[in-house]
C-alpha positions as CSV (number, residue, x, y, z in Angstrom):
1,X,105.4,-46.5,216.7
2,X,104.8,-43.9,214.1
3,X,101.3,-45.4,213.5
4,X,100.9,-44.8,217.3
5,X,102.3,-41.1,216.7
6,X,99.9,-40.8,213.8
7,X,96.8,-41.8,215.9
8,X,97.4,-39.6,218.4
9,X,97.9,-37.1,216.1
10,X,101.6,-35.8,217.0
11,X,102.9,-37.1,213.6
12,X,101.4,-34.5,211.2
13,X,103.2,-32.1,214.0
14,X,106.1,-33.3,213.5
15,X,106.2,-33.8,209.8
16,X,105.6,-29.8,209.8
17,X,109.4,-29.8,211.0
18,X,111.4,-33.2,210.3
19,X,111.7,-35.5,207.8
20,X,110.0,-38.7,207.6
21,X,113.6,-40.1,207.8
22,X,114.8,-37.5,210.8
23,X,112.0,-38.6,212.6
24,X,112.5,-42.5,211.7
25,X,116.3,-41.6,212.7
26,X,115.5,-39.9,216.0
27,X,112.5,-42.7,216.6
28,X,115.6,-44.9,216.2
29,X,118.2,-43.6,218.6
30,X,115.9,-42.9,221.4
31,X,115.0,-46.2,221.6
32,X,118.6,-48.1,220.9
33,X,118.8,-45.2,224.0
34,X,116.1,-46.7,225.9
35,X,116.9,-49.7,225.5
36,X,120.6,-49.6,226.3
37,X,119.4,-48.0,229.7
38,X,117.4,-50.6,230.6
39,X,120.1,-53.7,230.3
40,X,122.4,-51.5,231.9
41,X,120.1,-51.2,235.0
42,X,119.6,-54.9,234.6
43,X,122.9,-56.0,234.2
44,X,124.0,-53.8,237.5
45,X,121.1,-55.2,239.2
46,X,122.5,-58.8,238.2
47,X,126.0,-57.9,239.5
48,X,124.6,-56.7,242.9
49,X,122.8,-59.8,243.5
50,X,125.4,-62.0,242.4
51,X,128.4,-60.4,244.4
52,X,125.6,-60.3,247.8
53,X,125.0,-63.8,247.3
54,X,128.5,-64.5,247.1
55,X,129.4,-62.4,250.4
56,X,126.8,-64.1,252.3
57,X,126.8,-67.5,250.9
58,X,130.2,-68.4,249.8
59,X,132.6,-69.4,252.4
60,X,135.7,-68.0,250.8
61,X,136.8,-65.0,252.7
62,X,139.5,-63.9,250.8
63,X,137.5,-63.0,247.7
64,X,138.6,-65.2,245.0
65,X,135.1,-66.7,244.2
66,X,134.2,-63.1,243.1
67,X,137.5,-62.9,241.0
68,X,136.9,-65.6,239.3
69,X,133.0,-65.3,238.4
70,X,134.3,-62.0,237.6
71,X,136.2,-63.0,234.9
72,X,132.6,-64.3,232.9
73,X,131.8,-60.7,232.4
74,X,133.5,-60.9,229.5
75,X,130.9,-62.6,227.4
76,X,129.1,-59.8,228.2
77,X,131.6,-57.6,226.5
78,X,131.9,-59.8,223.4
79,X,128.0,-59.6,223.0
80,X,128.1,-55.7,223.0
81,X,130.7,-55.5,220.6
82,X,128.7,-58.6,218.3
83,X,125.4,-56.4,218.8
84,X,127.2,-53.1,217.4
85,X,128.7,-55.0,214.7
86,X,124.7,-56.5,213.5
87,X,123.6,-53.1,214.1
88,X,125.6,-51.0,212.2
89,X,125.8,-53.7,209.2
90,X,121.6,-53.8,209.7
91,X,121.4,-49.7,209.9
92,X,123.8,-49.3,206.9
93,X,121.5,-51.5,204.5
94,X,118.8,-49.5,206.0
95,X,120.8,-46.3,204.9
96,X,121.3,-47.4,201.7
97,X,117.9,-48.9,200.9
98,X,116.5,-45.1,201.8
99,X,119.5,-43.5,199.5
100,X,117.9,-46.2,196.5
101,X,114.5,-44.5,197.1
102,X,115.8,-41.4,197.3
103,X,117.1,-41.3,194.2
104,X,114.7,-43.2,191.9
């Protein structure tokens, strides 16, 4: 990305104001950003299909099918929270690595 930045000539721009690290920082959260955004859109798009399929194909009228799948969402949950966790362990050795050559 930054090489991209560099050959389109925004990076010496930006160097003018930032950091290299405030730009690798803000390079960083936009796209955790992005990306969060789009597997949120995806997962609601997964929802919607699953709870129309289950209105027009199931034959339970009472709504218990849709309970029960609903119930799986929580492996979604435990993923988040595993992701956070590898992230925060993977952008705390980052941190550290950059204080090492910061200092010496």
């Amino acid at each position: 990305m930054l090489k991209l930045f560099g050959n389109l000539g925004i990076y010496q721009g930006m160097l003018e104001f930032f950091s290299e690290a405030g730009i690798k920082l803000a390079l960083l959260i936009v796209l955790l950003l992005l990306f969060f955004m789009v597997f949120a859109a995806l997962k609601l798009i997964s929802d919607t299909i699953l709870a129309l399929s289950l209105l027009f194909l199931s034959k339970d009228s009472e709504g218990k099918a849709l309970n029960s799948v609903r119930k799986g969402s929580v492996i979604y949950v435990i993923g988040g929270c595993l992701f956070i966790v590898q992230r925060s362990i993977h952008l705390r050795a980052w941190v550290d690595l950059y204080r090492d050559e910061c200092r010496g």
